[in-house]
N, CA, C and O atoms as a MOPAC input file, in Angstrom:
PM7 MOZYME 1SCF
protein

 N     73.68500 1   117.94500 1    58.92800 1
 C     74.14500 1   119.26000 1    59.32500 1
 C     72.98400 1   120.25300 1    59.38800 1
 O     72.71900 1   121.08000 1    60.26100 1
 N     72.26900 1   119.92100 1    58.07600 1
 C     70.66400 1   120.86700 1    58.10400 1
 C     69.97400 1   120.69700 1    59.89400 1
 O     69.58600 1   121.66200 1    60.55300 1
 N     69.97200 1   119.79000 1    60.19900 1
 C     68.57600 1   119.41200 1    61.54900 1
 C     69.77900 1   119.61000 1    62.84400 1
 O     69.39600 1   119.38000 1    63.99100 1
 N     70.70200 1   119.88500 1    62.69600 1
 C     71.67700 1   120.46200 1    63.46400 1
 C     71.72800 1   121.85400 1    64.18000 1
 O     71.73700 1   122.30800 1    65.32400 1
 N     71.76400 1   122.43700 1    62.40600 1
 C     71.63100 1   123.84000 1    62.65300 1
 C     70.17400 1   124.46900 1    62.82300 1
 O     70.06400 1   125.68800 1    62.95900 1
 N     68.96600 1   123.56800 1    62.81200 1
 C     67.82100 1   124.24900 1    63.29100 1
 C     67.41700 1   123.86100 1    64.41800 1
 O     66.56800 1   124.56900 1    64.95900 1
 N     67.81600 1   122.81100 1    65.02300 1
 C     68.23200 1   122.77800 1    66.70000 1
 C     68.64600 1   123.80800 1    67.14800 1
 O     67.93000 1   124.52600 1    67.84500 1
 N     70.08900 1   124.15400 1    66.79900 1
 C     70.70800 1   125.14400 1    67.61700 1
 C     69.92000 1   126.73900 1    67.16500 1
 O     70.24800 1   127.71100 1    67.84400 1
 N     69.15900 1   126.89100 1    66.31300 1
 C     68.47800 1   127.90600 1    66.31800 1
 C     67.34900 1   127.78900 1    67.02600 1
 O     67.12700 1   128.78600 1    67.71300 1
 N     66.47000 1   126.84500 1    67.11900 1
 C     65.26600 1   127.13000 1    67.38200 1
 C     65.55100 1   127.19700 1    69.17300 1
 O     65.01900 1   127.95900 1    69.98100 1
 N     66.58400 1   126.10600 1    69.42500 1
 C     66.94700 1   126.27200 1    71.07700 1
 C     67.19100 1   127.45800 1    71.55800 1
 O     66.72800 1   127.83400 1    72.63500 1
 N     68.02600 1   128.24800 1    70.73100 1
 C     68.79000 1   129.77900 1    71.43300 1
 C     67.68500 1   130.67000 1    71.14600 1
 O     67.47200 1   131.50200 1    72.02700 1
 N     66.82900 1   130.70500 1    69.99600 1
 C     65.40600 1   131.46400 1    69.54500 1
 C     64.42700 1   131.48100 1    71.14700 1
 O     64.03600 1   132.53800 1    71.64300 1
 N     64.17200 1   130.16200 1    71.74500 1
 C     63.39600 1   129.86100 1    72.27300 1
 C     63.84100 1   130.43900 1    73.65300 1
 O     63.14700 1   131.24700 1    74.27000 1
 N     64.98400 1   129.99500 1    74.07600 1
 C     65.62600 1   130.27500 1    75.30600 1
 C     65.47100 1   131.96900 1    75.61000 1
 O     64.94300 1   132.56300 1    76.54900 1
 N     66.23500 1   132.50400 1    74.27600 1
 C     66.71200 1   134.02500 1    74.41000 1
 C     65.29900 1   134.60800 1    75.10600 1
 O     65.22200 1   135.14400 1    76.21200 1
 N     63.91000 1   134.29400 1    73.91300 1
 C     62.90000 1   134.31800 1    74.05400 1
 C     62.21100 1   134.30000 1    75.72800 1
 O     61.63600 1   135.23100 1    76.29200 1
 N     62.45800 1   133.10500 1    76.18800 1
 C     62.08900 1   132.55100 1    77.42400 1
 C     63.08500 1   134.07600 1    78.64200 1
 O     62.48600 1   134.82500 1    79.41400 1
 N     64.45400 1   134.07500 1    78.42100 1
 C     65.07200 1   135.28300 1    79.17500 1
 C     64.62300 1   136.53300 1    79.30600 1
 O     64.93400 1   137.42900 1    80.09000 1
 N     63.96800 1   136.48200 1    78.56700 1
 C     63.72600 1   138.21300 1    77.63200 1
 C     62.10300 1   138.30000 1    78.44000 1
 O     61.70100 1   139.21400 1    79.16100 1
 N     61.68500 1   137.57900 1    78.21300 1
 C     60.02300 1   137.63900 1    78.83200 1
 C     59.54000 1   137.34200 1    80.05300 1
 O     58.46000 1   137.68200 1    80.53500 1
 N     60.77600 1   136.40200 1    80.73500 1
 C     60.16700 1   135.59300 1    81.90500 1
 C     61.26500 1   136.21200 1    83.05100 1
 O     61.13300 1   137.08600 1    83.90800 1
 N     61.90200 1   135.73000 1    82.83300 1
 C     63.72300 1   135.75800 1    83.60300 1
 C     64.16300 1   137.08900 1    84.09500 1
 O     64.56300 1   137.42700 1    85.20900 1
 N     63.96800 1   137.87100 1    82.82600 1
 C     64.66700 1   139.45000 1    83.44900 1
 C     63.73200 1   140.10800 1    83.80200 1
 O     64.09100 1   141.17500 1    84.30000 1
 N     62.16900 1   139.88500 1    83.75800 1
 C     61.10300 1   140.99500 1    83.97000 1
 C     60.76000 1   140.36700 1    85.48900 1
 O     60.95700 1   139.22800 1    85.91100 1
 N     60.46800 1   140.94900 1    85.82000 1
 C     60.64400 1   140.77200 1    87.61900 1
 C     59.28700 1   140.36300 1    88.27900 1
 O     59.18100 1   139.63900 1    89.26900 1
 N     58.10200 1   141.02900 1    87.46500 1
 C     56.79400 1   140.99400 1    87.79800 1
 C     56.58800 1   139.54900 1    87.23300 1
 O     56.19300 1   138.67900 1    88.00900 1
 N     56.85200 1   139.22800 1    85.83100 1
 C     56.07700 1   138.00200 1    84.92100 1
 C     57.11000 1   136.73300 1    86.34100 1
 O     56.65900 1   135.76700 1    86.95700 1
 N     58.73400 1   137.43900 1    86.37500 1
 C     58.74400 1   135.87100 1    87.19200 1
 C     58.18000 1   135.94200 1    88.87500 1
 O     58.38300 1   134.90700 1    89.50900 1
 N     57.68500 1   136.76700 1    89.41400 1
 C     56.77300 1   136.47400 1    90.37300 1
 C     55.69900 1   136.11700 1    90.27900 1
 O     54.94600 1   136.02100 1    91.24900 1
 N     55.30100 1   135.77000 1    88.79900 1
 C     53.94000 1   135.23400 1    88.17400 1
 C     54.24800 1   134.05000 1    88.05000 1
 O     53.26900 1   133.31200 1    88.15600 1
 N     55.30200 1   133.47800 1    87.84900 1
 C     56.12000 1   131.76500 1    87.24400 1
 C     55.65900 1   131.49500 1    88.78500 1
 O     54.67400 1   130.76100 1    88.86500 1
 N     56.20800 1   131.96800 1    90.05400 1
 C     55.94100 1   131.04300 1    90.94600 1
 C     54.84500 1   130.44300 1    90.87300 1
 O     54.75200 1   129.27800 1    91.25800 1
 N     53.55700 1   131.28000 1    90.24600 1
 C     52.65500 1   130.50600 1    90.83200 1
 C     52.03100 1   129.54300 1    88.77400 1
 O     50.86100 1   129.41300 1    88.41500 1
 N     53.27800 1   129.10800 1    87.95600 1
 C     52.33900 1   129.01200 1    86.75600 1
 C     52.53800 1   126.93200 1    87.23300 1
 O     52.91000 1   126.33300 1    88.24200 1
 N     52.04900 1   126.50500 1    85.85800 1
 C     51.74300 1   125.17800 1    86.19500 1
 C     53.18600 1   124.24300 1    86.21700 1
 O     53.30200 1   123.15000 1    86.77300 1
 N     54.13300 1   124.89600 1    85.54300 1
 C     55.27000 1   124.29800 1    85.44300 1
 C     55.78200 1   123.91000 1    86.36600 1
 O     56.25000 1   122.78400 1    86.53200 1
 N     55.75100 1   125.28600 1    87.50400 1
 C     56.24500 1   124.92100 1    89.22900 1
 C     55.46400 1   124.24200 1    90.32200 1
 O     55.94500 1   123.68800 1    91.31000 1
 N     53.75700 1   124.40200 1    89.89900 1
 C     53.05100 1   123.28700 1    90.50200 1
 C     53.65400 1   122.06500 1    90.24800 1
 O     54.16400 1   121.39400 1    91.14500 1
 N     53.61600 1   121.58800 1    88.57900 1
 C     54.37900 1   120.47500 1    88.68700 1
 C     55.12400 1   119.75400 1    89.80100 1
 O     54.84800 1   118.83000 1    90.56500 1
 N     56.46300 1   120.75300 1    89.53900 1
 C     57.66300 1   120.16200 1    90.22200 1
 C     57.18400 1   120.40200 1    92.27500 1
 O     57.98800 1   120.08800 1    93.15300 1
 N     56.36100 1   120.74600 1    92.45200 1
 C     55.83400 1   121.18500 1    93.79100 1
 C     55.13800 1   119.57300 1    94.13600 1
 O     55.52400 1   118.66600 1    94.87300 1
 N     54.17900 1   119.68700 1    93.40900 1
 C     52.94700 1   118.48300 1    93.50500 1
 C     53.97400 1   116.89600 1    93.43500 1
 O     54.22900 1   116.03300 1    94.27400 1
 N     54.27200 1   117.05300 1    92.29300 1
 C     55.22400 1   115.41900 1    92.00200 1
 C     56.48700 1   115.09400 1    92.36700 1
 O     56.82400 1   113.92000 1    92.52300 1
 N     57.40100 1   116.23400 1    92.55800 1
 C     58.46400 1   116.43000 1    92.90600 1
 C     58.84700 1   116.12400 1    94.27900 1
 O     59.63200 1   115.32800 1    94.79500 1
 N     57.68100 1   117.40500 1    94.89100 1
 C     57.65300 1   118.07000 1    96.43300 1
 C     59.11500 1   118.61200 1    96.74500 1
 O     59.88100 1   118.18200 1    97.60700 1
 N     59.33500 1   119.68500 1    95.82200 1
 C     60.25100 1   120.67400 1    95.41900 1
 C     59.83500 1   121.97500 1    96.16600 1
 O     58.87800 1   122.66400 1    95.81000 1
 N     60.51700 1   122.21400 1    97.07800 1
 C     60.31500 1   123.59200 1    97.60000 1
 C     61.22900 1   125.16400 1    96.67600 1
 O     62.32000 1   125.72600 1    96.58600 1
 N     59.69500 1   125.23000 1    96.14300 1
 C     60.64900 1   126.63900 1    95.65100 1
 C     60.40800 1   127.66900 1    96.59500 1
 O     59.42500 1   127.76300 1    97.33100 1
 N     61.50100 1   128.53000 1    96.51000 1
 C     61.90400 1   129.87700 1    97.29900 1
 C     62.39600 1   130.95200 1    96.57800 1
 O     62.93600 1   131.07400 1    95.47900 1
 N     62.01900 1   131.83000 1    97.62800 1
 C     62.53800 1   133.38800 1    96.75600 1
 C     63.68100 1   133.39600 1    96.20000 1
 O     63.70600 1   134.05000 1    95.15700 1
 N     64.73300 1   132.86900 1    96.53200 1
 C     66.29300 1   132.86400 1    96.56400 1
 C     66.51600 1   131.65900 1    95.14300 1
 O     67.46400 1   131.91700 1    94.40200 1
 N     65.73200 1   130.51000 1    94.83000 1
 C     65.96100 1   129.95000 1    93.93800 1
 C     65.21300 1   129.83800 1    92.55900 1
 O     65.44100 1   129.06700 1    91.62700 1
 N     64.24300 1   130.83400 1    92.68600 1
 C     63.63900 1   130.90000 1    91.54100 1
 C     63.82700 1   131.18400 1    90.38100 1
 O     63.31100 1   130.65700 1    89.39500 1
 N     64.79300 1   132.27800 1    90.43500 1
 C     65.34700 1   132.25600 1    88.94900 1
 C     66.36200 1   131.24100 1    88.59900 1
 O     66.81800 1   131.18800 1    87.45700 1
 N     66.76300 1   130.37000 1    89.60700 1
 C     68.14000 1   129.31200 1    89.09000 1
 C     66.87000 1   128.33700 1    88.10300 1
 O     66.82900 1   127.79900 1    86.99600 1
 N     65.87000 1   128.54200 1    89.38600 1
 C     64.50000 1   127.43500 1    88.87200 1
 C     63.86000 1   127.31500 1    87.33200 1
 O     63.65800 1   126.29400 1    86.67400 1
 N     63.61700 1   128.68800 1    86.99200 1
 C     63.35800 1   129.45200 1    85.73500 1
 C     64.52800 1   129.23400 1    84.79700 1
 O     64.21800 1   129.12300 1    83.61100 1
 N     65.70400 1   129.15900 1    85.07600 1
 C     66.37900 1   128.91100 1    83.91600 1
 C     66.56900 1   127.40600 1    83.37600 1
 O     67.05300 1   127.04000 1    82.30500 1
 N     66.07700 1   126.69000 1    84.37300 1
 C     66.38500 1   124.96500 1    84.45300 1
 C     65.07400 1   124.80500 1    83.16400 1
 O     65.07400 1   124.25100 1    82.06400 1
 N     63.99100 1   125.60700 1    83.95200 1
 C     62.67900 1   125.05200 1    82.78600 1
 C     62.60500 1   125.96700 1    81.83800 1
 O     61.73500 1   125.77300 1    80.99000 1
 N     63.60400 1   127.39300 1    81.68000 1
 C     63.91200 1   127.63100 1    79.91900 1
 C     64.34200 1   126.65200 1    79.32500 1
 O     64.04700 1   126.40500 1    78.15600 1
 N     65.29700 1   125.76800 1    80.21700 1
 C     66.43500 1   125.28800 1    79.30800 1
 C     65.79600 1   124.03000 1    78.98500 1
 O     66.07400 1   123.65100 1    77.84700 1
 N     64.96700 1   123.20800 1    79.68500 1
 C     64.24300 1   122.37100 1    79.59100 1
 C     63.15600 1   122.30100 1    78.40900 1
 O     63.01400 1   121.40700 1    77.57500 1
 N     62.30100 1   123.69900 1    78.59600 1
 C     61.53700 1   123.93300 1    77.49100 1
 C     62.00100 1   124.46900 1    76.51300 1
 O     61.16400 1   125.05400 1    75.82600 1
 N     63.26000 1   124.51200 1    76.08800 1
 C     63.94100 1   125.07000 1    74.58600 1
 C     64.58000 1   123.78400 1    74.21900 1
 O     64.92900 1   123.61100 1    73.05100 1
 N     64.76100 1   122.88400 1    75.10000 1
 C     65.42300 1   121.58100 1    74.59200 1
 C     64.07900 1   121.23600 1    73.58700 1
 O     63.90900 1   121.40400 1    72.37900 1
 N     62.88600 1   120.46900 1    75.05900 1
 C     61.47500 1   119.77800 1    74.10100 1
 C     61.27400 1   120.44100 1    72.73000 1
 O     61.21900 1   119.70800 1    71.74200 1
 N     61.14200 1   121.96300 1    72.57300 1
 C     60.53200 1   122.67800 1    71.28600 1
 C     61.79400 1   122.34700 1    69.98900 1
 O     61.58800 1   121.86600 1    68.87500 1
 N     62.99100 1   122.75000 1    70.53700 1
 C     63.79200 1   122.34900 1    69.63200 1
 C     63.86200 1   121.03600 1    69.17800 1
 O     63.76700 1   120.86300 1    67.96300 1
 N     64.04400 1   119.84600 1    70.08400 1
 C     63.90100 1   118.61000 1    69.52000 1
 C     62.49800 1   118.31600 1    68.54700 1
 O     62.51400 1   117.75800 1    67.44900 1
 N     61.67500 1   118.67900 1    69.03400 1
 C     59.95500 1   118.77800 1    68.47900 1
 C     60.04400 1   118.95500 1    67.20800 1
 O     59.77500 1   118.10800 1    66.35600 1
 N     60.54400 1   120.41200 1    66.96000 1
 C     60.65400 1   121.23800 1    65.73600 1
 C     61.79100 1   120.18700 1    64.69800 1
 O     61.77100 1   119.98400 1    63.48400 1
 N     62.67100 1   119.70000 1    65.71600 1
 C     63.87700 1   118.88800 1    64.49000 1
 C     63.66500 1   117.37300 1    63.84200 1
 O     64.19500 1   116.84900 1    62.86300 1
 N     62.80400 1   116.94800 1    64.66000 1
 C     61.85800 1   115.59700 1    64.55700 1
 C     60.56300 1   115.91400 1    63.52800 1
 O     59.85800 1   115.15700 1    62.86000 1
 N     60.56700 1   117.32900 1    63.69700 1
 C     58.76900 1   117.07200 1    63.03400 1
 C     60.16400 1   117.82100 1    61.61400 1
 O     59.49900 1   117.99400 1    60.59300 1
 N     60.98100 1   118.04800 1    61.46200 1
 C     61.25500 1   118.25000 1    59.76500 1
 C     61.59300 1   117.35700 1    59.18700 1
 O     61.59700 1   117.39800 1    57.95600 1
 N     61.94500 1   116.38000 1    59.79000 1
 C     62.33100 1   115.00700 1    59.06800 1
 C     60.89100 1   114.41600 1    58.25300 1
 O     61.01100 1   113.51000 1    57.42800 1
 N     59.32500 1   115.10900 1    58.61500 1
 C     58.46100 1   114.56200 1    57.86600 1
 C     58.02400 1   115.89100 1    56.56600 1
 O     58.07200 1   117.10300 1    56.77500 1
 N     57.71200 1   115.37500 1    55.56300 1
 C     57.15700 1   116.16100 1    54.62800 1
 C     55.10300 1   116.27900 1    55.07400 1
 O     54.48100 1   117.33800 1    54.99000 1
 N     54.76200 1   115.55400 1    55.30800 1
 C     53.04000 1   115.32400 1    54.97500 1
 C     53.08100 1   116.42200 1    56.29000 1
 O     53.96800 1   116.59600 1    57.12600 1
 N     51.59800 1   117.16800 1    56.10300 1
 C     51.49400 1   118.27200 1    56.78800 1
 C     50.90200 1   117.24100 1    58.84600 1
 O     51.32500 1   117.35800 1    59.99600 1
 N     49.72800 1   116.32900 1    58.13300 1
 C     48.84800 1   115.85200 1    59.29800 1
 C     50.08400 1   114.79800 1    59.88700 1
 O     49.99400 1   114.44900 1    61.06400 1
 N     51.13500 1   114.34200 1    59.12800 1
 C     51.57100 1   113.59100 1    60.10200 1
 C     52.75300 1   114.54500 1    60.37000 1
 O     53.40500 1   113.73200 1    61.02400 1
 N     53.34300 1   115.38600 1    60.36700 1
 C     54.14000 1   116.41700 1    60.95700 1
 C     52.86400 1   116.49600 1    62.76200 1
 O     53.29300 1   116.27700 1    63.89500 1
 N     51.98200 1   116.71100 1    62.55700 1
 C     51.58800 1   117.27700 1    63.62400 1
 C     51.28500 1   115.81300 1    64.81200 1
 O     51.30800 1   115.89100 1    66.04000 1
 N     51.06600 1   114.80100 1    64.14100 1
 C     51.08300 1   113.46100 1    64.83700 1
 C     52.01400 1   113.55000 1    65.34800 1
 O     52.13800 1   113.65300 1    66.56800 1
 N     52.85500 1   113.53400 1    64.57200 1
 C     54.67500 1   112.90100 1    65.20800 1
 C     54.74100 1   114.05100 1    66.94600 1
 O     54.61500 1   113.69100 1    68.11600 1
 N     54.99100 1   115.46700 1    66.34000 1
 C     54.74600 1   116.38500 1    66.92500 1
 C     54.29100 1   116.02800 1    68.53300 1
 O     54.93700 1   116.16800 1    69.57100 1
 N     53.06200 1   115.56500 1    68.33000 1
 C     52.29600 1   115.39000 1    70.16800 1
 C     53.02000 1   114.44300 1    70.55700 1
 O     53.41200 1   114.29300 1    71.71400 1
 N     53.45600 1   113.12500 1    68.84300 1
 C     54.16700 1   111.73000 1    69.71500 1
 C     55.32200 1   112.38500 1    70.30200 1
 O     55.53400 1   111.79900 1    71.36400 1
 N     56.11200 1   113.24400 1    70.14700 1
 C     57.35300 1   113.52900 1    70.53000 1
 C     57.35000 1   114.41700 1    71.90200 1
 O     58.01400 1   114.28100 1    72.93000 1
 N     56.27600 1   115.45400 1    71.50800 1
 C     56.10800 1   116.01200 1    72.88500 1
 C     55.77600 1   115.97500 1    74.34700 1
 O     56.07300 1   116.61800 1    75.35400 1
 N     54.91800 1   114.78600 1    73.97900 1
 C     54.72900 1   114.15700 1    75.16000 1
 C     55.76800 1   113.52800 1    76.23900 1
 O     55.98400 1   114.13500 1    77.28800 1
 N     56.28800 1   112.51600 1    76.00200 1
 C     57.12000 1   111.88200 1    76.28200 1
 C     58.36900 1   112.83300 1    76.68200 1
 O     58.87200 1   112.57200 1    77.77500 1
 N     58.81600 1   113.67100 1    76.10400 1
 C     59.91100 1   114.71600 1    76.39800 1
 C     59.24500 1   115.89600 1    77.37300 1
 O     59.94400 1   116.62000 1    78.08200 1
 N     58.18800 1   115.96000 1    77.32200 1
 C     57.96700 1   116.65000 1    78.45800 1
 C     57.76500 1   116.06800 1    79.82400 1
 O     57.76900 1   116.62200 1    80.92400 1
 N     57.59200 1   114.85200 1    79.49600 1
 C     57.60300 1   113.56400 1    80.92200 1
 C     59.20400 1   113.62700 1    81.51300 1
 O     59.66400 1   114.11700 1    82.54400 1
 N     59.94200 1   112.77700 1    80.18200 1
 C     61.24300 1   112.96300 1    81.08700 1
 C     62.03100 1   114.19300 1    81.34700 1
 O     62.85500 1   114.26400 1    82.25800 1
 N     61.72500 1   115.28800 1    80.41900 1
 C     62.39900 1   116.65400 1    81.11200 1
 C     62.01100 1   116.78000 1    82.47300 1
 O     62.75200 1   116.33400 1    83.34900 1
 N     60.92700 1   117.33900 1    82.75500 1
 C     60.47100 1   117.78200 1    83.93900 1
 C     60.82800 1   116.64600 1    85.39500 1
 O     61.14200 1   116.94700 1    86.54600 1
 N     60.63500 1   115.36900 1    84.79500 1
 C     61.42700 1   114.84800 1    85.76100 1
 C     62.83600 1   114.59300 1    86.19400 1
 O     63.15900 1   114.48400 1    87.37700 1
 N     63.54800 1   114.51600 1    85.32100 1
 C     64.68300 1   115.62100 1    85.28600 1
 C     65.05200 1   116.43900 1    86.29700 1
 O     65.83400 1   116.21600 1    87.22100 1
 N     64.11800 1   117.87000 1    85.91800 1
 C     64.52700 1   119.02700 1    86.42100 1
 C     64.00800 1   118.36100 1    87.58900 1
 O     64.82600 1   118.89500 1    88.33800 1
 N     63.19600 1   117.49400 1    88.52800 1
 C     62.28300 1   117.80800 1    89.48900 1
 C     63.13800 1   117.20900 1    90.32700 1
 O     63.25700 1   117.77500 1    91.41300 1
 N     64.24900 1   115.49900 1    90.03100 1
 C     64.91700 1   114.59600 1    90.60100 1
 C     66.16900 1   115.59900 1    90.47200 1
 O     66.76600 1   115.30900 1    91.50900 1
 N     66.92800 1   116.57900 1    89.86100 1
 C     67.84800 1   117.62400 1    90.03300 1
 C     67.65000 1   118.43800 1    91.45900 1
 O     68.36100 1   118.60200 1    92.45100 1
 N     66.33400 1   118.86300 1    91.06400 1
 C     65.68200 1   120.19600 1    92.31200 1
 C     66.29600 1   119.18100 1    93.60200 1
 O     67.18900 1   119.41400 1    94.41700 1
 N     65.52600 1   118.11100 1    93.43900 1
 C     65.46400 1   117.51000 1    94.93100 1
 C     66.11600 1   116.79900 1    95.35900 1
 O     66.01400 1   116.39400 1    96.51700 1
 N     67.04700 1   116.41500 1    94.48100 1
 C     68.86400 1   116.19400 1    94.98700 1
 C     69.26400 1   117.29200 1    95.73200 1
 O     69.40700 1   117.23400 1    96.95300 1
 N     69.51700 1   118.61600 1    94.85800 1
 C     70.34700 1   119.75700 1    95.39000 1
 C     69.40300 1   120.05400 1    96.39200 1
 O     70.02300 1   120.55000 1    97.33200 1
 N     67.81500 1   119.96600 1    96.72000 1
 C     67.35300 1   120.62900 1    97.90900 1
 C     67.73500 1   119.44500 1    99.27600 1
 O     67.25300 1   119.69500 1   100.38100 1
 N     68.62400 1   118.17000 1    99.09300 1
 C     69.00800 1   117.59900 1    99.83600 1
 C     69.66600 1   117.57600 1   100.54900 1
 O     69.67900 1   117.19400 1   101.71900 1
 N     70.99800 1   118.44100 1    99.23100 1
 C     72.15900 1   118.71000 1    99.78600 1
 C     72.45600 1   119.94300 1   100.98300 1
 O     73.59000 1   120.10500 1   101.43300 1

């Protein structure tokens, strides 16, 4: 129940976070078009983002990047030792940032099919 409830905090922490800074400020998300997240899905994907879908876009990779940090954060409490908290950490992050983003990228380019 403990690694439950710091999931669902650190996810809604992270997200709210991600809304508040990226999402509702108008300038920072005309800055997202051009950050590495959307190269990503541009380069590997070949995801056309547009004016009209960018914030649907932006909320896919809040939600994406509040999943990875939260899982990260709930995986790395299951260890006590400080150096292998931070091992586990990259082991976990990695890999979840592989299959998120592809994810979001095989999502994008379904719906940019449809």
């Amino acid at each position: 129940m403990k690694f439950i409830i710091i999931f669902l905090t650190v996810f809604v922490v992270v997200y709210l976070a991600y809304l508040i800074t990226v999402i509702l400020n108008k300038k920072k998300l005309l800055k997202f078009k051009k950050s590495n997240q959307i190269l990503l899905l541009v380069k590997k994907y070949d995801v056309k983002i547009t004016d009209a879908n960018v914030k649907e876009v932006a909320h896919l990779i809040a939600f994406s990047n509040s999943f990875i940090i939260a899982t990260a954060v709930t995986v790395v409490e299951l260890v006590s030792n400080f150096v292998l908290k931070i091992l586990i950490a990259f082991i976990v992050i990695v890999p979840l940032i592989l299959i998120m983003y592809s994810l979001v990228g095989k999502y994008l380019k379904k719906k940019e099919c449809k």
